[in-house]
C-alpha positions in Angstrom: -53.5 140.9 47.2 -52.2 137.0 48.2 -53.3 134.6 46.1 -53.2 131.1 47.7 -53.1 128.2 45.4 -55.2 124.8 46.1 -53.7 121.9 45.3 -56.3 118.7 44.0 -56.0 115.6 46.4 -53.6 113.1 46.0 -55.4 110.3 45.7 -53.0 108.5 43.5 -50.6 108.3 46.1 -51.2 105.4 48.5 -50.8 105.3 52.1 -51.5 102.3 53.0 -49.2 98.9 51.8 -51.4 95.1 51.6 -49.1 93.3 54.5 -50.9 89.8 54.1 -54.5 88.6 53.2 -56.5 86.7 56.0 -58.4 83.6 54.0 -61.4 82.3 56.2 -62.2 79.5 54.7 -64.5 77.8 57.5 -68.3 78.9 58.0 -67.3 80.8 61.2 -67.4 84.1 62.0 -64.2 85.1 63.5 -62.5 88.7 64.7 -58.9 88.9 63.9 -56.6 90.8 65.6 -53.0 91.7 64.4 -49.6 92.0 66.8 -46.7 92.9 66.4 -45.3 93.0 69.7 -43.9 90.6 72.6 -45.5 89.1 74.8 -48.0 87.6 73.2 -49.5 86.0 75.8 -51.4 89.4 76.7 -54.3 90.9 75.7 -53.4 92.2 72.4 -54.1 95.5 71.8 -56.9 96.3 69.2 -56.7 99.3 66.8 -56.7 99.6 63.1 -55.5 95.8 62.6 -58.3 94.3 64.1 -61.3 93.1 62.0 -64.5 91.2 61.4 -63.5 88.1 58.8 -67.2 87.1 57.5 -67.1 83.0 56.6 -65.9 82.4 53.3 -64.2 85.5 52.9 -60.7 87.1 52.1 -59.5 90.3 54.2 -56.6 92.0 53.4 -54.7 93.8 56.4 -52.7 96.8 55.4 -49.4 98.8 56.7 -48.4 102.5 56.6 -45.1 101.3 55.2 -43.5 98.9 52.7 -43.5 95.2 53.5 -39.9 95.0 53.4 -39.7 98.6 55.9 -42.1 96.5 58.3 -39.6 93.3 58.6 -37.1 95.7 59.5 -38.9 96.8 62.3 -40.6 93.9 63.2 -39.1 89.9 63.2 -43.2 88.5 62.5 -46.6 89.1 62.4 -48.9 87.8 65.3 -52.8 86.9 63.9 -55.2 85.7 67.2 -58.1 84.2 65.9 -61.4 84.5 68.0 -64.9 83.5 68.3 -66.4 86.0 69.7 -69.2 88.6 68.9 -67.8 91.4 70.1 -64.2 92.0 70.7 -64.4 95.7 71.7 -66.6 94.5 74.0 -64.3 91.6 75.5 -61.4 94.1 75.5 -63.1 96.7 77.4 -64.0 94.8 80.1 -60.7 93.0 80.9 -57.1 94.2 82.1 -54.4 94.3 79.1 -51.6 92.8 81.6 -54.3 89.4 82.3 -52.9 86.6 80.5 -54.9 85.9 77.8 -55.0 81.8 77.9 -56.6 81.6 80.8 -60.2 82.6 78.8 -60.3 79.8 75.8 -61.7 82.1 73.4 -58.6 81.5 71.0 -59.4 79.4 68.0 -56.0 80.2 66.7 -52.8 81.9 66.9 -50.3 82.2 64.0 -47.0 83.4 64.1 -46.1 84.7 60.5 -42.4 85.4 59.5 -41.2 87.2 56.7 -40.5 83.8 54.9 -43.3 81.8 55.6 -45.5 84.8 54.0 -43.1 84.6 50.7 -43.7 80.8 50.7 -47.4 81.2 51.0 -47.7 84.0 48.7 -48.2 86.7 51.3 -52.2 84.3 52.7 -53.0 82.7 55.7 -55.6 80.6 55.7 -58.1 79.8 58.4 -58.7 76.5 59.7 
């Protein structure tokens, strides 16, 4: 006879690190999508970093990893700010080698360093 234990879930454990809080602080409705990689004149690719910021709202984005494991792999943070209903839509329907620019649906683009998140307490804040 094998007995097989079970083991409860580890919910205690977390898997996911806060990275930076998004702080929309105009009436707009904006989709946020996070890069990490060059260039950044592209398309950037959506996944788990991308999300609806409601107006008036705080959103936290999150990391597998510590902040201080992410800066070793990655010299900054990329944030594109858009107006735009749907950006599963907008990506779906476009190329991810176009450039970008060329569609003025950018409201914003931050660049966010290791340092400038310590000096502004780990927020960016929109406008």
């Amino acid at each position: 006879m094998l007995i097989m234990p079970q083991c409860g879930s580890l919910d205690f454990l977390e898997t996911d690190f806060d990275l930076f809080t998004f702080r929309n602080t105009s009436s707009d409705s904006l989709i946020c999508v996070v890069n990490y990689e060059y260039p950044d004149t592209l398309i950037p690719l959506i996944g788990q970093l991308e999300r609806y910021v409601p107006p008036l709202k705080d959103t936290t984005y999150a990391y597998h990893d510590t902040r201080k494991n992410f800066f070793k792999k990655y010299s900054s943070i990329r944030v594109y700010v858009f107006l735009l209903d749907n950006y599963d839509d907008f990506y779906s329907t476009h190329e991810a080698t176009e450039n970008i620019l060329k569609y003025n649906i950018e409201k914003k683009r931050y660049e966010l360093t290791r340092e400038w998140l310590e000096q502004h307490d780990w927020t960016v804040t929109y406008p």
